[in-house]
MITI-91221 format. One record per residue (C-alpha): residue number from 0; x, y, z. Coordinates in steps of 0.2 Angstrom, whole numbers. Layout:
<recs>
- NUM / X / Y / Z
...
</recs>
This chain:
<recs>
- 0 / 0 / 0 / 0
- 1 / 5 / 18 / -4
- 2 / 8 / 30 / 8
- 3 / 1 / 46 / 3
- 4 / 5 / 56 / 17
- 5 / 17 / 70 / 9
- 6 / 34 / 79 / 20
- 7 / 29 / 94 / 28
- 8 / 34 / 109 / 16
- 9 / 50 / 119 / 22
- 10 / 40 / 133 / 27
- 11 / 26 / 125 / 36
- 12 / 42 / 116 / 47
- 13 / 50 / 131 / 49
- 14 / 35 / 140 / 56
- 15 / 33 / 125 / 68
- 16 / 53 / 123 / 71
- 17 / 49 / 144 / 77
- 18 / 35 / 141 / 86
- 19 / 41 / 127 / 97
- 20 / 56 / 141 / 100
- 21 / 46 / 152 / 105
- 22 / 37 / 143 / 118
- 23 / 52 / 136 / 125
- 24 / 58 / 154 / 124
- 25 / 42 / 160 / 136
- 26 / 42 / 146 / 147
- 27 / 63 / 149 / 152
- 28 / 60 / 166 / 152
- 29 / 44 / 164 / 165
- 30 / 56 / 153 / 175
- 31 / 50 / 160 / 193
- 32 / 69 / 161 / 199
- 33 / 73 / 169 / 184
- 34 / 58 / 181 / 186
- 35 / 65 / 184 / 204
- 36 / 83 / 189 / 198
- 37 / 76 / 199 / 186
- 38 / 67 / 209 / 197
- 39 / 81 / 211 / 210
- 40 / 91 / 214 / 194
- 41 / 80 / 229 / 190
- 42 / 78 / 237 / 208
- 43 / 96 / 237 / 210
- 44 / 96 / 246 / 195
- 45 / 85 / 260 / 200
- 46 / 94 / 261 / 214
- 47 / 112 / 262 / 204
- 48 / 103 / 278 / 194
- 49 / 94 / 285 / 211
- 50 / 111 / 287 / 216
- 51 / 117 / 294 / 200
- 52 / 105 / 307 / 202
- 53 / 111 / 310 / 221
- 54 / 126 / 313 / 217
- 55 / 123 / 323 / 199
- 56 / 113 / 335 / 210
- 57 / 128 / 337 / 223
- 58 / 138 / 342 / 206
- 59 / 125 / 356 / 202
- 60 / 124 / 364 / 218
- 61 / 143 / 363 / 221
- 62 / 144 / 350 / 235
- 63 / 151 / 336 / 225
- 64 / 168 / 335 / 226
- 65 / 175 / 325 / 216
- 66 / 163 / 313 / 215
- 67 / 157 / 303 / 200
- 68 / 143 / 302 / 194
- 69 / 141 / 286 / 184
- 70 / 142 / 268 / 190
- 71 / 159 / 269 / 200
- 72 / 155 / 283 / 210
- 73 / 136 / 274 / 215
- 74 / 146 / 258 / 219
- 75 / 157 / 265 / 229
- 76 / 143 / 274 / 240
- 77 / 134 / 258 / 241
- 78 / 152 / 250 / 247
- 79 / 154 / 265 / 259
- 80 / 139 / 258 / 269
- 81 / 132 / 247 / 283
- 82 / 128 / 231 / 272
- 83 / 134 / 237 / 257
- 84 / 144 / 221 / 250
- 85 / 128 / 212 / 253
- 86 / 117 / 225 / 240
- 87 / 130 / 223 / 230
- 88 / 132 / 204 / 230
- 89 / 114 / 207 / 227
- 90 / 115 / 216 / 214
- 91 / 127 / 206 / 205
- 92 / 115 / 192 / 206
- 93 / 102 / 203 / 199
- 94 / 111 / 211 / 185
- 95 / 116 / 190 / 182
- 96 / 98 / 187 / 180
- 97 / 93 / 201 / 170
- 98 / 108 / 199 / 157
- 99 / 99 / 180 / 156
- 100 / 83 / 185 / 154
- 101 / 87 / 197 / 139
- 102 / 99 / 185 / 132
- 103 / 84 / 173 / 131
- 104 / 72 / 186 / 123
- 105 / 85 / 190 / 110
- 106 / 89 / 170 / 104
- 107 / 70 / 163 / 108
- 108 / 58 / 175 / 107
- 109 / 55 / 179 / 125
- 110 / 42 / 181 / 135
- 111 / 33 / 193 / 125
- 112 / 35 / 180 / 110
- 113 / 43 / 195 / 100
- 114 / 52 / 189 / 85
- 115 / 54 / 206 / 77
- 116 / 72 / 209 / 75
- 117 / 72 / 227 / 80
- 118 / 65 / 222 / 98
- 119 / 75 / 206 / 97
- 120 / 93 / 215 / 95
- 121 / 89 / 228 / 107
- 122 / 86 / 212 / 120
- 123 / 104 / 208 / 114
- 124 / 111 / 225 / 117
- 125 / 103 / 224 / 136
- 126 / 111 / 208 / 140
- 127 / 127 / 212 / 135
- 128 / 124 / 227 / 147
- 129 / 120 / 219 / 162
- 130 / 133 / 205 / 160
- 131 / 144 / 218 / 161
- 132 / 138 / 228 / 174
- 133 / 137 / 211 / 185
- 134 / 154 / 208 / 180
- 135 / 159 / 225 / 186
- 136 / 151 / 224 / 201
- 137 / 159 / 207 / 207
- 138 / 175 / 212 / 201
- 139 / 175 / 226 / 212
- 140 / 169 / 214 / 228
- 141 / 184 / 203 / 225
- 142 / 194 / 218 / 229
- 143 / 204 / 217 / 212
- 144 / 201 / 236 / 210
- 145 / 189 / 250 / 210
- 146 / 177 / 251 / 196
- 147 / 184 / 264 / 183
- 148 / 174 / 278 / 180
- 149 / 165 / 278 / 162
- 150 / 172 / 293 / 156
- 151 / 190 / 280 / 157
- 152 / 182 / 268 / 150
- 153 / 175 / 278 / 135
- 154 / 190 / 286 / 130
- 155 / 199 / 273 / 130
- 156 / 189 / 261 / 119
- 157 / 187 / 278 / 108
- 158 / 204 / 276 / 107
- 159 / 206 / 257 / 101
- 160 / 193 / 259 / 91
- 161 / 201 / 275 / 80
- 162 / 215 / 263 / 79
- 163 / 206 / 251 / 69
- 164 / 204 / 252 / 49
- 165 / 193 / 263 / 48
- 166 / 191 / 266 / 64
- 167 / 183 / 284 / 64
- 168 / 167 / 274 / 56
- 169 / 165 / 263 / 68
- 170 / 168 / 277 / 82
- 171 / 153 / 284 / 72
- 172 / 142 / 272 / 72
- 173 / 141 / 270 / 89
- 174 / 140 / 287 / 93
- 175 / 125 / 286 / 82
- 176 / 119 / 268 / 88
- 177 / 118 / 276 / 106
- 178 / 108 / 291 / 99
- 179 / 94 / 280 / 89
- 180 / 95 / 270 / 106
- 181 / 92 / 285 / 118
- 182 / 77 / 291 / 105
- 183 / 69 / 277 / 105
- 184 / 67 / 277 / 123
- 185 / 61 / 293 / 123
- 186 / 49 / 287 / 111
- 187 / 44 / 272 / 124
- 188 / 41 / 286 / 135
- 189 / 33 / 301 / 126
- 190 / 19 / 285 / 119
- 191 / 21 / 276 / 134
- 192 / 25 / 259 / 128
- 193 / 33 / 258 / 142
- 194 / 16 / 252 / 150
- 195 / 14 / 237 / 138
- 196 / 29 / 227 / 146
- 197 / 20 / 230 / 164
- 198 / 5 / 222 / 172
- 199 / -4 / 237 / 181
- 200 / -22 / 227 / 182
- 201 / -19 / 226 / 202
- 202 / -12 / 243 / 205
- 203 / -24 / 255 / 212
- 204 / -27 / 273 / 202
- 205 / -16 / 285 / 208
- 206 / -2 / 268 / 209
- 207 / -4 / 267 / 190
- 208 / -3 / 289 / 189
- 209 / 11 / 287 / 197
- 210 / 20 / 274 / 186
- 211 / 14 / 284 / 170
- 212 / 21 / 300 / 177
- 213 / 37 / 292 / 182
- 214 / 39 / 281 / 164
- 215 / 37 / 297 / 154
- 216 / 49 / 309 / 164
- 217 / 61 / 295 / 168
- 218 / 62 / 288 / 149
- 219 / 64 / 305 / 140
- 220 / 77 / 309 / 151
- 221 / 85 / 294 / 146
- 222 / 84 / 299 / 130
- 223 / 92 / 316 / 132
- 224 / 107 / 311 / 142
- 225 / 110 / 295 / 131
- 226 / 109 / 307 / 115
- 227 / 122 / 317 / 120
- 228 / 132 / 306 / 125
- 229 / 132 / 298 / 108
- 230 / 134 / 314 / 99
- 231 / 150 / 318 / 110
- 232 / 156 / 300 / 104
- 233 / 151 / 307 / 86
- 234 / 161 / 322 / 87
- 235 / 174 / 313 / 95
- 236 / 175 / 304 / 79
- 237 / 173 / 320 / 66
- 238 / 189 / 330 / 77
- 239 / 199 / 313 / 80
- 240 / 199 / 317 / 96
- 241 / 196 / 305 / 109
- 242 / 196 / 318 / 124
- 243 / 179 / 323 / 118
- 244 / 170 / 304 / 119
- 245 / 162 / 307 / 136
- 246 / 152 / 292 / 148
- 247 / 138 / 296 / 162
- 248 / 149 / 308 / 174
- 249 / 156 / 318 / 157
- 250 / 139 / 320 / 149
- 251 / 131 / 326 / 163
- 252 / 143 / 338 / 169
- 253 / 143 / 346 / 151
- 254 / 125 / 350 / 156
- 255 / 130 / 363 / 167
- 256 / 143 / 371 / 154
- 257 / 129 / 378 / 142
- 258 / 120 / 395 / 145
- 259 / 108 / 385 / 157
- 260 / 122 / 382 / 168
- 261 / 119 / 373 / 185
- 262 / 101 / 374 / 185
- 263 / 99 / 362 / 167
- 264 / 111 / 350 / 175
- 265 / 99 / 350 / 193
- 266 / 83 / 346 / 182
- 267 / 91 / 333 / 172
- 268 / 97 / 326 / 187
- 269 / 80 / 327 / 196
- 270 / 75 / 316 / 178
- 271 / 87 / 304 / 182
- 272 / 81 / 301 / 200
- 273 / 62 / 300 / 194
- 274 / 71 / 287 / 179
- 275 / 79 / 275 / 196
- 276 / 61 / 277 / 203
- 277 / 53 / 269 / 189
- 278 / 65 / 257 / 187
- 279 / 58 / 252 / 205
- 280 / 40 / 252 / 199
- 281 / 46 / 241 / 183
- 282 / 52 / 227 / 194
- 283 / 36 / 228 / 207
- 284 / 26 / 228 / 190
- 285 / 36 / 218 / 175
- 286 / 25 / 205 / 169
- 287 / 31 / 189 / 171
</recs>
């Protein structure tokens, strides 16, 4: 007897293979220890940019010192406290998590089942991020040194980079790569997409005023201190100067240097802090 039952076509098996992928991509992702170290991940993150803005704020009204204000300088406040190895241990663990969590969306889909490539790259970008930023962290509770402060760490991978063939291009690209990133977040907040990666059915009213409020000023600050950011790395690479390539500390200063003076840098600061707010509100809503 014949068998008439034809091969799945390629296609129909590839949509399969991809849906099967994406499943197994939500079900890792909606691991509930995975969830957990996200959401640690994401509080410790608000609290790394609360303190950013703490000590952006001391800058603008003269009482800073010389204080960072970037990662470094919010790491080594945290050290300088009761308890402090154990946020940061936390932390670590967190930032661990989260760096998982996006590696996940970005290779499987995720929990959102997003396939687009856009979301799914920016997943990428993330998790590379927080791997980063975990590394960092432990690194520095090891004692094998301080962390170094980003405006070190840009210039000198400006500077390896301009060494490249052509190098200036590349320089380029990123600084232009950080500037579509920070107006795309300023997009997520001016629209509010924000919302659709939390779960406010159980929040009361003014809980879910509060968020939106937070979301909107938190994410378009993003945007305008990560846009300049990138067009400093941008100019950096039009002058062939790696001085001008600037990271968190750098940026933010430069606010105070234009005809605004101290007063821009405060309320951009004062953006920051509602941004580490949010950032607390994400990992009490995220969905999981």
């Amino acid at each position: 007897m014949t068998n008439t039952r034809s091969a799945p076509k390629g296609g129909a098996g590839a949509r399969g293979l991809g849906r099967r992928a994406g499943a197994a991509g939500r079900r890792a992702a909606r691991n509930p220890w995975l969830l957990r170290l996200a959401r640690v991940g994401l509080a410790a993150k608000g609290l790394l940019f609360l303190i950013i803005g703490y000590l952006a704020v001391r800058i603008a009204t003269g009482t800073g010192g010389g204080e960072q204000a970037d990662n470094s300088g919010a790491l080594q406040v945290i050290a300088q406290n009761t308890g402090g190895a154990i946020v940061l241990w936390a932390a670590a663990a967190g930032m661990g998590g989260l760096a998982v969590w996006q590696a996940t969306v970005a290779v499987l889909g995720g929990r959102f089942g997003a396939q687009e490539p856009h979301r799914r790259a920016a997943a990428g970008g993330r998790a590379v991020v927080y791997a980063v930023l975990c590394g960092t962290i432990v690194h520095y509770l090891l004692g094998t040194g301080a962390p170094q402060s980003q405006d070190a760490q840009s210039e000198t991978l400006t500077a390896q980079l301009m060494a490249l063939p052509a190098g200036r291009f590349i320089v380029g690209a990123v600084g232009l790569g950080m500037i579509g990133v920070g107006l795309g977040q300023g997009w997520r907040g001016i629209s509010r997409r924000f919302e659709w990666d939390l779960d406010l059915s159980g929040a009361s009213r003014a809980a879910r005023r509060t968020v939106r409020v937070l979301g909107v000023v938190g994410n378009v600050t993003f945007c305008v201190v990560m846009s300049a950011a990138g067009l400093f790395i941008g100019q950096a690479a039009l002058t062939y100067d790696t001085d001008r390539a600037q990271g968190l500390d750098g940026t933010l200063r430069l606010f105070a240097e234009t005809p605004a003076g101290p007063p821009l840098l405060f309320a951009v600061a004062v953006g920051v802090i509602l941004y580490g707010l949010y950032c607390f509100c994400e990992s009490r809503y995220v969905k999981g």
